[in-house]
Structure formats: C-alpha cells, structure tokens
KEKE-3310 file (N, C-alpha, C; in steps of 0.2 Angstrom, whole numbers, plus 5000, padded with zeros to 4 digits):
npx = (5004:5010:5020:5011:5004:5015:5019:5007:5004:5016:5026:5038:5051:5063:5066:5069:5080:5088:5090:5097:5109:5113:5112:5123:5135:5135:5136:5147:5156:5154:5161:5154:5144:5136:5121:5109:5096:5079:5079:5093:5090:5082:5088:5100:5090:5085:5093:5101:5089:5091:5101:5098:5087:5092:5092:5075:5069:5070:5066:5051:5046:5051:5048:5051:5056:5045:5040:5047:5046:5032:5034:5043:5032:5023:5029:5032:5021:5015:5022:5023:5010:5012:5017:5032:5049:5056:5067:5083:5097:5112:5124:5137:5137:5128:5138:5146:5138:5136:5143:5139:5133:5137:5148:5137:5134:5145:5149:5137:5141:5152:5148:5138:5148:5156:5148:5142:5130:5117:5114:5112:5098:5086:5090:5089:5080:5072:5067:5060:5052:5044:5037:5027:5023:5015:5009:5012:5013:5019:5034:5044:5061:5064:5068:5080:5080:5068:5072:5081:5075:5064:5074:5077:5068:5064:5075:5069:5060:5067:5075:5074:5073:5080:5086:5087:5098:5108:5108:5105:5108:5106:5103:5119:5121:5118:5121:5134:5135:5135:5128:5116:5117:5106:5091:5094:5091:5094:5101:5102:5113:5120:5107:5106:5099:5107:5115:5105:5101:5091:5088:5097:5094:5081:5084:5084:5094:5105:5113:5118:5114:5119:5126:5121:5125:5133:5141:5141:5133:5126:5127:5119:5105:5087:5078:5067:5062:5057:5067:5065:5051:5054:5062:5062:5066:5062:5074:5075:5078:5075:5088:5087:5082:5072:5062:5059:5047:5037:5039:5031:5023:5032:5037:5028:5027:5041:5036:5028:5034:5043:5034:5030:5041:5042:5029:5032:5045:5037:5033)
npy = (4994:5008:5008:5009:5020:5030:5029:5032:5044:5054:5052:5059:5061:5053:5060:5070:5071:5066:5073:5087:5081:5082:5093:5100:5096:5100:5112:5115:5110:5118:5130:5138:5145:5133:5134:5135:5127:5123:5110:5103:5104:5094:5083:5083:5083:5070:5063:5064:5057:5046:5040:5043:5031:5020:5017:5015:5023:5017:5005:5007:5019:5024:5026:5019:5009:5002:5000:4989:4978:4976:4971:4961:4951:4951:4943:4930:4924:4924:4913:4903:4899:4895:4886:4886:4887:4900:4914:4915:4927:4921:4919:4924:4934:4942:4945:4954:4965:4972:4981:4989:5002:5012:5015:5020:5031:5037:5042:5050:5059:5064:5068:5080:5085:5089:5096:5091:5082:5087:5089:5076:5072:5063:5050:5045:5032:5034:5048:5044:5034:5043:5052:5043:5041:5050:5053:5055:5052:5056:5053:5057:5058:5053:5039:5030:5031:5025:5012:5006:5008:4998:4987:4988:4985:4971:4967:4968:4959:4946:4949:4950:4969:4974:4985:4994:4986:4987:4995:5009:5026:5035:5025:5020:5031:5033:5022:5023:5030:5035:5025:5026:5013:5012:5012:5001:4986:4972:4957:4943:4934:4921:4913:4910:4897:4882:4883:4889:4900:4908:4920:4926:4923:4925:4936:4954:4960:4951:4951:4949:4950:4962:4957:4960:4977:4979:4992:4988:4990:4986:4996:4991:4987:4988:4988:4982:4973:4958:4948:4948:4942:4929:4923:4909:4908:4922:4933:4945:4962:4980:4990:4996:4989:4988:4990:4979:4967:4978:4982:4984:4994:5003:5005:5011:5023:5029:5030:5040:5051:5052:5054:5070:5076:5075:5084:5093:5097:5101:5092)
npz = (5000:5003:4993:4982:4986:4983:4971:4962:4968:4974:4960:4960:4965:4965:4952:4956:4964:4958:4949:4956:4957:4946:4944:4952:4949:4933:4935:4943:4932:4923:4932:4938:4952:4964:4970:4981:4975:4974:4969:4972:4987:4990:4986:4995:5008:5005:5006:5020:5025:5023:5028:5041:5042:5033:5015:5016:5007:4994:4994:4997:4992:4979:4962:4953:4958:4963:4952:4946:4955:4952:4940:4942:4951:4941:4933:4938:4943:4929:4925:4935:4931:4918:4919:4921:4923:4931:4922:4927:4929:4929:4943:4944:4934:4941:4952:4944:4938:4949:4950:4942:4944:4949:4938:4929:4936:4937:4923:4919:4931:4925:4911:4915:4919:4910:4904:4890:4892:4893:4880:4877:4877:4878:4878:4894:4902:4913:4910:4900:4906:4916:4909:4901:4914:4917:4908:4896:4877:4868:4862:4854:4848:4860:4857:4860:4874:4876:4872:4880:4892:4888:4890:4900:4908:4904:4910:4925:4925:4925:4938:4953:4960:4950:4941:4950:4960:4950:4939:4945:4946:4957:4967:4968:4973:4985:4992:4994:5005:5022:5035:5049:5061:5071:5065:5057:5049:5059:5066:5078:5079:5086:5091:5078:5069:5064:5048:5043:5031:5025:5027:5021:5008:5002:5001:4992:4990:4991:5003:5019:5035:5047:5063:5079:5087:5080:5067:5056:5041:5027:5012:5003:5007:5006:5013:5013:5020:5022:5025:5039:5038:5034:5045:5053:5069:5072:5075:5068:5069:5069:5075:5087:5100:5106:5100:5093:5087:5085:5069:5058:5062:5066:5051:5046:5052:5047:5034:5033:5041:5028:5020:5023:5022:5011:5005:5012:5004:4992:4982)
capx = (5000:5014:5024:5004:5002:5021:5020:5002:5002:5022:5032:5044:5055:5067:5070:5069:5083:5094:5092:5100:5116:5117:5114:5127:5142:5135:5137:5155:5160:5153:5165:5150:5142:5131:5114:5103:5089:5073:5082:5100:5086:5078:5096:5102:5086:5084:5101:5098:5084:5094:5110:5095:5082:5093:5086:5069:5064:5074:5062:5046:5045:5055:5044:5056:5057:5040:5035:5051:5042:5026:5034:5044:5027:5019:5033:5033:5014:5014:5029:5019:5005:5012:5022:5038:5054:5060:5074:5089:5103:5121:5126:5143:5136:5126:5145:5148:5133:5133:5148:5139:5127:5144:5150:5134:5135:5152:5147:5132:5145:5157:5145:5135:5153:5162:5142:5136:5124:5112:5115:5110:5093:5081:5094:5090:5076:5067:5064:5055:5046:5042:5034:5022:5018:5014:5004:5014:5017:5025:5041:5047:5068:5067:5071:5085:5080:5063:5076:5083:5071:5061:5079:5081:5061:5067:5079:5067:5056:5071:5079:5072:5078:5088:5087:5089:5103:5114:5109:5102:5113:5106:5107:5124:5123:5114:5124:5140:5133:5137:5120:5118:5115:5099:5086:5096:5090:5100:5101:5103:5117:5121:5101:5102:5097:5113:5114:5099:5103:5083:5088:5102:5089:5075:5086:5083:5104:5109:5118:5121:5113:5123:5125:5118:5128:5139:5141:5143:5129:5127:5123:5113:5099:5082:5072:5061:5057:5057:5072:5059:5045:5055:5066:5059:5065:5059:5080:5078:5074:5078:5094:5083:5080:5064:5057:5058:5039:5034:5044:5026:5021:5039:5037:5023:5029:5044:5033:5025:5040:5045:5029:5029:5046:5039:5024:5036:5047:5032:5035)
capy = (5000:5013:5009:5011:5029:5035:5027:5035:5052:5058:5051:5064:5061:5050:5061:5078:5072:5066:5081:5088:5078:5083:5100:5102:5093:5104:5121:5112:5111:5125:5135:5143:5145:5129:5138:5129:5126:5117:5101:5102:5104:5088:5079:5084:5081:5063:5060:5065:5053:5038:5042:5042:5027:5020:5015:5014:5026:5015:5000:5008:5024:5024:5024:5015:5000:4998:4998:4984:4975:4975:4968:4957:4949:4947:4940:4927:4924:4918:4908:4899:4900:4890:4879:4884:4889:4910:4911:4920:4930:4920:4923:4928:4940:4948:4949:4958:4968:4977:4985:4996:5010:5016:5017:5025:5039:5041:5041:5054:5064:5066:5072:5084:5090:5092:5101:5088:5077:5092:5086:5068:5072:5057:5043:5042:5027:5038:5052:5040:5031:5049:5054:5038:5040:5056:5051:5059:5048:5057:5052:5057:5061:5048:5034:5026:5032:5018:5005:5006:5009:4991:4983:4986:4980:4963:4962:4969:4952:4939:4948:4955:4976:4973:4992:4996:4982:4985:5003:5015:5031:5036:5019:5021:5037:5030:5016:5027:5037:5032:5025:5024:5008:5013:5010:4995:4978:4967:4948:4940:4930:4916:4912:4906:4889:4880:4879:4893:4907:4912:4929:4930:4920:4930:4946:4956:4959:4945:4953:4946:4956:4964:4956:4966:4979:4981:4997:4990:4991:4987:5001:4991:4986:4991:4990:4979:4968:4949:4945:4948:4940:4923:4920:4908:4913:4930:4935:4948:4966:4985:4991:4998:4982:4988:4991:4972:4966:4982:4987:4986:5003:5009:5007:5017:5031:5031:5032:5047:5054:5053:5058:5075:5078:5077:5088:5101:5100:5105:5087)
capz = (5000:5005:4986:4978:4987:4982:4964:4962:4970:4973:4959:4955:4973:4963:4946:4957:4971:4956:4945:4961:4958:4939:4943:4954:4943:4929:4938:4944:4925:4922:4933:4942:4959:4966:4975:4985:4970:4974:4967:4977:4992:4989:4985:5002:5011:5005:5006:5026:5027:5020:5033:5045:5041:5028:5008:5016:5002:4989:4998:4999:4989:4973:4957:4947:4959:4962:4946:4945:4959:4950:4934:4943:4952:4936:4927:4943:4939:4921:4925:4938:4926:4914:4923:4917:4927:4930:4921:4933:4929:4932:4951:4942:4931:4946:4956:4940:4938:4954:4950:4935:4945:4949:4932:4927:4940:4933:4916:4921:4932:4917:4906:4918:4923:4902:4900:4885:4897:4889:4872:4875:4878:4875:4881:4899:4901:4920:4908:4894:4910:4918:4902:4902:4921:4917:4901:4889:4875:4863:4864:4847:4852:4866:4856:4862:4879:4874:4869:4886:4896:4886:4890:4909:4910:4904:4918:4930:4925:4927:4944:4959:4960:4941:4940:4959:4962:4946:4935:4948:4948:4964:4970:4969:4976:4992:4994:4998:5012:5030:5038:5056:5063:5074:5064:5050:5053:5062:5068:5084:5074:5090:5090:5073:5068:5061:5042:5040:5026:5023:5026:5014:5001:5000:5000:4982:4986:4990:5007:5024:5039:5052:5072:5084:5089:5073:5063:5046:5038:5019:5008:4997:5008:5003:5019:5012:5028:5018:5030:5045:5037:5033:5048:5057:5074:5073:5076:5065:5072:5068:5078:5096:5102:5110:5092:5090:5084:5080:5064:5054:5064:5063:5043:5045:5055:5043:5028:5036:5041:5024:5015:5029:5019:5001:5004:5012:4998:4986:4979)
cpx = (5004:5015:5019:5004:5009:5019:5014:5002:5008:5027:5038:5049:5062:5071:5073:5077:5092:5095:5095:5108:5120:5117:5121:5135:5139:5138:5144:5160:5159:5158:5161:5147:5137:5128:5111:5096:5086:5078:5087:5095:5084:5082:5097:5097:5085:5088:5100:5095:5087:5096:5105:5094:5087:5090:5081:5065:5066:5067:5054:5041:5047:5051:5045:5056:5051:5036:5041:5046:5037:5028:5037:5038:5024:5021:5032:5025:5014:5020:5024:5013:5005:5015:5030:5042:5057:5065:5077:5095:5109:5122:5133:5142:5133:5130:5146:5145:5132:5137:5145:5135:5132:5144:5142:5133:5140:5151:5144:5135:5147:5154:5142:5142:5157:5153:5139:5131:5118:5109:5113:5103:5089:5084:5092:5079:5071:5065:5058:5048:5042:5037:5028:5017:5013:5007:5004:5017:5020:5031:5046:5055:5069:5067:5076:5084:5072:5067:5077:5079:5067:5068:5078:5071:5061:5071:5075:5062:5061:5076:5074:5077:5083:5089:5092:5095:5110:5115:5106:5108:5113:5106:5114:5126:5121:5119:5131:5139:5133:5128:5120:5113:5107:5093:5087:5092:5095:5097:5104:5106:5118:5114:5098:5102:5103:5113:5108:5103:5097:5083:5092:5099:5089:5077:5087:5092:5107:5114:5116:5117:5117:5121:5124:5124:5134:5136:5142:5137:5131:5123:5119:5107:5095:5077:5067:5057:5060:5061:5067:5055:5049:5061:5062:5059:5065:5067:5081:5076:5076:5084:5092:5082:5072:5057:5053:5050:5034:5036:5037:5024:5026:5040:5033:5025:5035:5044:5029:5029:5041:5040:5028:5035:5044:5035:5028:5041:5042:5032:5028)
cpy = (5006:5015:5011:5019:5033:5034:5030:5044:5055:5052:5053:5064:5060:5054:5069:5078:5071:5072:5086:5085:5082:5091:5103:5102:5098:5111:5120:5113:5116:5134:5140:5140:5140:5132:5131:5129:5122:5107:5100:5101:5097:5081:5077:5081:5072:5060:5059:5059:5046:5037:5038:5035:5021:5019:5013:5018:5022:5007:5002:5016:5028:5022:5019:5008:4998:4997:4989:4977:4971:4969:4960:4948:4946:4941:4930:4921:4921:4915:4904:4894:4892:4885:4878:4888:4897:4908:4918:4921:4925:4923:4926:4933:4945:4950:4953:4965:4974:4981:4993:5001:5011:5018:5020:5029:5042:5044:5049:5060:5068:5068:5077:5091:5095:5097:5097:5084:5081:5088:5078:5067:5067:5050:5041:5039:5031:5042:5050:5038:5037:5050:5050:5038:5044:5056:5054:5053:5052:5059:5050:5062:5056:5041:5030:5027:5025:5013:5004:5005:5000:4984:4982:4982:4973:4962:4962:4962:4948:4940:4954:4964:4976:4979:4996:4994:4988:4994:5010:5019:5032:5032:5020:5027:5035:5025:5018:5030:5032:5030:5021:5019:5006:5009:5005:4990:4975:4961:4947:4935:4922:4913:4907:4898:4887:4879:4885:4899:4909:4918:4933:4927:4922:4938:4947:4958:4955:4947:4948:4951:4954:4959:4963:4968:4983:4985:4995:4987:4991:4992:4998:4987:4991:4993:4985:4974:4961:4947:4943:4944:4931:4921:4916:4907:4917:4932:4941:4958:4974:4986:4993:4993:4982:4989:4985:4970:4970:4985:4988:4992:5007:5012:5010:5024:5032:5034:5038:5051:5058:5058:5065:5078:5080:5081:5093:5104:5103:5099:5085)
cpz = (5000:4998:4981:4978:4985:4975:4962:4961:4973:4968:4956:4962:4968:4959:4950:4962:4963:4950:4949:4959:4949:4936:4947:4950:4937:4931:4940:4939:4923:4925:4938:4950:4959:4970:4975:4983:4977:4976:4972:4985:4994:4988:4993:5009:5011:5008:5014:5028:5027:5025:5039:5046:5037:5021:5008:5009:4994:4990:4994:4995:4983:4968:4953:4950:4963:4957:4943:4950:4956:4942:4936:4946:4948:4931:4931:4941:4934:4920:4928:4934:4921:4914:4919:4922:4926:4927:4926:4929:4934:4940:4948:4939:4936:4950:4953:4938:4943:4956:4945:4937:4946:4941:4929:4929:4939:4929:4917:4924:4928:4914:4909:4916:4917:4899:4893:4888:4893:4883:4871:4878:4874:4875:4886:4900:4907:4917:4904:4902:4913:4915:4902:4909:4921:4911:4896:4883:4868:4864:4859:4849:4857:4865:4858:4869:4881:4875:4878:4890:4896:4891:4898:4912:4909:4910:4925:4931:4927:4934:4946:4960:4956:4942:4947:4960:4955:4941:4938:4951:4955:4969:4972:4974:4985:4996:4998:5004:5017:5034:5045:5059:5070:5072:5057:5054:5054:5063:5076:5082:5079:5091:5085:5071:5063:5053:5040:5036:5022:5022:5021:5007:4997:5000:4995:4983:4989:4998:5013:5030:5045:5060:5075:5088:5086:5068:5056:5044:5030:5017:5003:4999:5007:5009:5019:5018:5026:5023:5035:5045:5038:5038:5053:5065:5077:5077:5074:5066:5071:5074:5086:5093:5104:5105:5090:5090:5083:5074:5060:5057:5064:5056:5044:5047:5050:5035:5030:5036:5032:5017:5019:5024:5013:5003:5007:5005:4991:4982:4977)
residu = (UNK:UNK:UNK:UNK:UNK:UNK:UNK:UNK:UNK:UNK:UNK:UNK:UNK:UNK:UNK:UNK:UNK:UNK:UNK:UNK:UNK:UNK:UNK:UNK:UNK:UNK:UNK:UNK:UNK:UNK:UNK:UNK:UNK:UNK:UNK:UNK:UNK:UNK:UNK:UNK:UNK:UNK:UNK:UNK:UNK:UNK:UNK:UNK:UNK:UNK:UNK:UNK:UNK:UNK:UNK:UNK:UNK:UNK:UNK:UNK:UNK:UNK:UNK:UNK:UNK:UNK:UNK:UNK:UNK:UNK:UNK:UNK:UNK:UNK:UNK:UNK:UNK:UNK:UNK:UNK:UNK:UNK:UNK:UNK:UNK:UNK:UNK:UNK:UNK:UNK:UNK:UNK:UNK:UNK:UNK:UNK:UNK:UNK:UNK:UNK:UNK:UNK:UNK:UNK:UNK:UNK:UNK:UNK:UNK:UNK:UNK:UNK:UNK:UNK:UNK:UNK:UNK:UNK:UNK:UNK:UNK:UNK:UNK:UNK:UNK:UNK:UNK:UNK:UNK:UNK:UNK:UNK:UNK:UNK:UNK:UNK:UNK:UNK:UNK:UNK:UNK:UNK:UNK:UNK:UNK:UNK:UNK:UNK:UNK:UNK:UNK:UNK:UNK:UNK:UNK:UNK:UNK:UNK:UNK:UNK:UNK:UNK:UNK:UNK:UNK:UNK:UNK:UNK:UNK:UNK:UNK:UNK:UNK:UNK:UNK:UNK:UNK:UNK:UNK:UNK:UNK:UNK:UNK:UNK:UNK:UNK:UNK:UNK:UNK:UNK:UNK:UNK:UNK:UNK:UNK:UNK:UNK:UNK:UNK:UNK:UNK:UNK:UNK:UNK:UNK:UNK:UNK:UNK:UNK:UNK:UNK:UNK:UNK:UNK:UNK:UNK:UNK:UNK:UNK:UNK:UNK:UNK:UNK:UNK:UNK:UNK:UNK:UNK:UNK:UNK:UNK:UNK:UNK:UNK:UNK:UNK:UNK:UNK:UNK:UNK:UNK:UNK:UNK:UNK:UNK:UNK:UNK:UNK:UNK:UNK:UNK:UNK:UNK:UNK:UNK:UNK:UNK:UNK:UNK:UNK:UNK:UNK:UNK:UNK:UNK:UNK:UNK)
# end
C-alpha cells in the first residue's frame, strides 16, 4: 500500500533528488556558483533521510522500483501459470553487475561536469518512463531512451531490483553514504538455527545482515522487511531492540516521516 500511494500520488522524489546531483556537477564544470535550487534541496534532504532510516525510500518509495516490483510479480505469475521455470541471471554476472550503478553515476557525472549530458537528451530510460507515468506519450527524440528503458524492463522480470541492484545512479549514490545503525535491521546472529541462510535467500541483494551491535551496515539494503517476514526465529529486528515486533508501525511512521518531507518540499 505505501509503494501504491508513492507510485500514484508523489512520483517525482526519485528524478527531482537526482536532478539535484546533475545540477550540481554541471554548475561544477561549468566553473559557476552551486545555489541551493529546489532540486540540490531535495538531494540533500533525501540524502539526510537515508544516513538516518537508511534506503527505506529505495524499499518503499521509489517509482522505478516499484514499478520493478510489479513487473517482477507478474513476470513470477505467468511463470507459475504456465508451469515453466523464472529464468535468473548467472550469480557471476550479478557479482559483476553490481559494480555498474557506479559506472553509470560516473558516466552521468562526466557528462553533467564536460556540459554535454544536455546534448544527450532522449537517452535516459526515467525520463521515457516519467513521460508515460505522466501520460505523455509522445516520445518522438526519446528513442533510444525507449530502447533502454524496454531493456532494463526485461531484467526487472528475470531479477528481483535489476534496476535498483545494478543501474540506479542514485542507487549508487545511496549506497555510499554512512547509515547509522539505529534504525538498520539486524540479527541476533548466535540464536540462529545451524545451516539457515533464509535471510540472505530471499534478499533482492543478496547481502548478509549485520549482528547486533555492529556498525557495518550494507549500503545496498532496501528495507524491504522479507528478512523479518522469513526467519523463522523472529531474530531479526531493527537496531533499538525495544522496536523488535513492532517494525510494521515503525514502517509506517517512517513512511510518514518521509511523505511530511515530500509535501514540504512541494513534491
């Protein structure tokens, strides 16, 4: 319900925080003064919000990957349907794979920062999807920005968060940032049943989660819960201990939180 009311009624969080990142690297190359636009606002702000909560909004409020989600779900469905087997991505390709939201935030960078990023208007796949959400379909110039966009829709069928895990710039952007072990999920790791890895399964990256009391936290967890849903010792608990069996009202008060910030920013 959360991913419905973001993906519905605010989906511009995701392009407005990363037009933030490509105005700054433009104005950078440019040689001029970075001012605290709208966008840089909403960069910074989210950015804040991660550090806090972490990629609860990458979980639970991201256009892109709850429309991945959805495709994923269906893809999952007429697999079942017809009684044929998902096909999955190589685990070697996905060790490889998770290296490229980097290089396309490079990519992105370098172009913002040399001033052509302008020039390649009609390439980027968020703008084509944007345009559609929005129910614009003429999308005559965003050719190759379609092709893409068709492309990474395939993967989002054959892998859980294809987009999210492997070509999201802001991904990339998220995943660097320091996030404070309060409100991550954790494990009560000496509890666990010998031989169980259900929680690193059913994880859309495939990570490990932290023992309690440890600061390292993966930047590429999403928030999703699944961990929590599928352990079957209930081990698995956000960082306050005293949270533990309420994180479903903590999600909501976090989705509050976070929708209190969108409507301030005019989002």
């Amino acid at each position: 319900m959360i991913q419905l009311m973001y993906f519905v009624f605010i989906p511009s969080v995701y392009t407005a925080a990363f037009a933030g990142v490509k105005y700054i690297f433009t104005r950078i190359g440019a040689g001029e003064k970075v001012g605290m636009t709208s966008f840089v606002t909403v960069l910074l702000v989210i950015c804040l919000y991660t550090m806090v909560f972490g990629r609860f909004f990458c979980g639970f409020a991201c256009t892109f990957g709850t429309f991945g989600d959805a495709l994923r779900a269906l893809y999952i469905k007429v697999c079942k349907k017809r009684k044929k087997k998902p096909v999955k991505i190589p685990e070697k390709a996905v060790g490889i794979l998770c290296y490229m939201k980097y290089l396309v935030l490079l990519l992105i960078v370098l172009l913002c920062y040399s001033g052509v990023y302008e020039k390649a208007q009609g390439t980027s796949p968020w703008d084509v999807f944007s345009m559609i959400h929005a129910g614009n379909f003429r999308l005559g110039g965003y050719g190759i920005g379609l092709v893409v966009l068709i492309l990474l829709m395939a993967g989002m069928c054959v892998q859980e968060r294809f987009f999210c895990r492997f070509f999201c710039p802001m991904g990339a952007v998220f995943s660097l940032l320091p996030v404070l072990p309060f409100f991550a999920l954790h494990r009560t790791r000496k509890n666990c049943r010998k031989g169980c890895k259900a929680c690193a399964k059913i994880c859309p990256s495939q990570i490990g989660l932290p023992t309690d009391g440890s600061w390292e936290i993966s930047g590429d967890c999403f928030q999703c819960q699944k961990c929590i849903d599928i352990c079957p010792q209930k081990h698995i608990h956000c960082g306050i201990r005293k949270l533990k069996g309420n994180e479903f009202w903590f999600t909501i008060l976090r989705a509050l939180i976070l929708l209190g910030i969108c409507l301030r920013l005019g989002l």
